[in-house]
N, C-alpha and C positions, 0 to 999 in steps of 0.2 A: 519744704519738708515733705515724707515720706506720705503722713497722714494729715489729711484733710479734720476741719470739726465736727464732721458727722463721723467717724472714726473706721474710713475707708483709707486702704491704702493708693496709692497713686488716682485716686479719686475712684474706682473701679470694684474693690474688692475688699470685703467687710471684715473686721478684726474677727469678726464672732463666726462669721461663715469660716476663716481658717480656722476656728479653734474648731468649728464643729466637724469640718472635714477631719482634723488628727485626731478627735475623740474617737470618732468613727473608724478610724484606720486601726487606733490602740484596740478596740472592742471585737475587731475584726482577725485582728493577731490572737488575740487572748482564747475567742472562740474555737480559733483554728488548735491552738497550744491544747486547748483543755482536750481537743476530740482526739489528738495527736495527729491530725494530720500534720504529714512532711511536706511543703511546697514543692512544687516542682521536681518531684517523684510518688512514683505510681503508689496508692494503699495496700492493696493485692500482687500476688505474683504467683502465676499460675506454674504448678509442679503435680509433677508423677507422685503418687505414695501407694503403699502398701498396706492395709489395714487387717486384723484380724479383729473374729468376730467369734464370740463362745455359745453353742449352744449346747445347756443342759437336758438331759433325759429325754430324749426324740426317741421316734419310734424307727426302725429298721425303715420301711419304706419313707418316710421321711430323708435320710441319710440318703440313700436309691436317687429319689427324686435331686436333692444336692448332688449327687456327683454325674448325674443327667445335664445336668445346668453349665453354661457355660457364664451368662451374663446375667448381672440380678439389678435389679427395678424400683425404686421408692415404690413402695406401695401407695400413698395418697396421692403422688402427680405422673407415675408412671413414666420418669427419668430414669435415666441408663445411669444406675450407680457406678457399675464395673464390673469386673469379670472375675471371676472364680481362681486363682491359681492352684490351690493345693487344701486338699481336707485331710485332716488328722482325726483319727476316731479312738478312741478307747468306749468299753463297755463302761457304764454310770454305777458308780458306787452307791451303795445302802448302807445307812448304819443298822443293825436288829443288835436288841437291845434283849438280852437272857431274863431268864426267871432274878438270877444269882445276882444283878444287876450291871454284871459285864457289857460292854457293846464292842461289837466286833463289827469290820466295815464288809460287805459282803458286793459282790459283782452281780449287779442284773442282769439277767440275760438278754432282757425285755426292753432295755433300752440304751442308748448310747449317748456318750457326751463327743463332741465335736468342737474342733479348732478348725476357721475356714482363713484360709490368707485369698484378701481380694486387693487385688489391681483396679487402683481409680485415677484420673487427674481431677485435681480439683484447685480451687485461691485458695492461697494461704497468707494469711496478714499477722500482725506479731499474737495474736489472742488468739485464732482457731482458725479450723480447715470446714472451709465451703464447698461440699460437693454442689453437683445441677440443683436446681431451683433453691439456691442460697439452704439448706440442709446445711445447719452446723453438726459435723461430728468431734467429737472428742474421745479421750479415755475413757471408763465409764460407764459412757452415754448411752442410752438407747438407740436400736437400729431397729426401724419396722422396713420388710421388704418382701418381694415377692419374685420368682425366678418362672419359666414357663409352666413347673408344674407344682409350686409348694408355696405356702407365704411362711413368710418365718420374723418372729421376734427375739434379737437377742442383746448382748453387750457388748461393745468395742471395749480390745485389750490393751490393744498394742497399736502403733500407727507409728509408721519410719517415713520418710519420703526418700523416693531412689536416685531419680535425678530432676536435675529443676528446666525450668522450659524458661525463653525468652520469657521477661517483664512486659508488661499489659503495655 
């Protein structure tokens, strides 16, 4: 027969060592299932995108120094986020609020609000977009940055990606 009385197979190899090797293989699939990873394709997949980025009520030279800038910088690790495409500016709206208790929205003169479209590559996996030193951005999200001559904090609007690059 197959099994001996110590309950090895062809005398060699133990019932309980096989069961433990498949418990371990089941444990090892389930791990992988729960994280989603896909065997035998890549997590990430690195592409081009576009992001916009909103700042409210900046001052004139503020604006100046942004449209000076060509490429802007994680502030904390000092990575090449990506490059400036296009800034939209309008003056920053006020509400003043009357005696009579009307509010009327009025134009500052004093400051402006901005829309920046910046060009980055970065991975993109089914849940969000990693620029340089793993930086998740999203909608939203906070953006701390800093360009040659200005740092700036604001909110991601909008995020498209334009074209996709070879897989990792």
């Amino acid at each position: 027969m197959f099994i001996d009385k110590e309950g090895k197979i062809f005398g060699k190899i133990s019932l309980i060592d096989i069961l433990a090797i498949f418990i371990s293989i089941i444990i090892y699939f389930g791990i992988c299932a729960r994280l989603n990873f896909k065997l035998g394709k890549p997590i990430s997949k690195e592409v081009n995108i576009e992001f916009k980025i909103k700042l409210n009520e900046i001052k004139k030279c503020k604006l100046e120094a942004l449209k000076n800038s060509k490429i802007i910088y994680d502030y904390e690790t000092n990575e090449k986020i990506g490059e400036i495409l296009n800034i939209k500016e309008n003056l920053s709206l006020l509400n003043e609020k009357f005696d009579d208790g009307t509010i009327v929205q009025l134009e500052n003169p004093k400051l402006y609000d901005a829309i920046l479209t910046i060009k980055s590559n970065c991975k993109a996996d089914e849940n969000c977009y990693k620029i340089k030193g793993n930086k998740k951005i999203g909608i939203g999200r906070d953006l701390y940055f800093r360009t040659k001559y200005c740092v700036v904090n604001c909110k991601i609007i909008d995020i498209k990606e334009t074209n996709l690059k070879k897989n990792d």
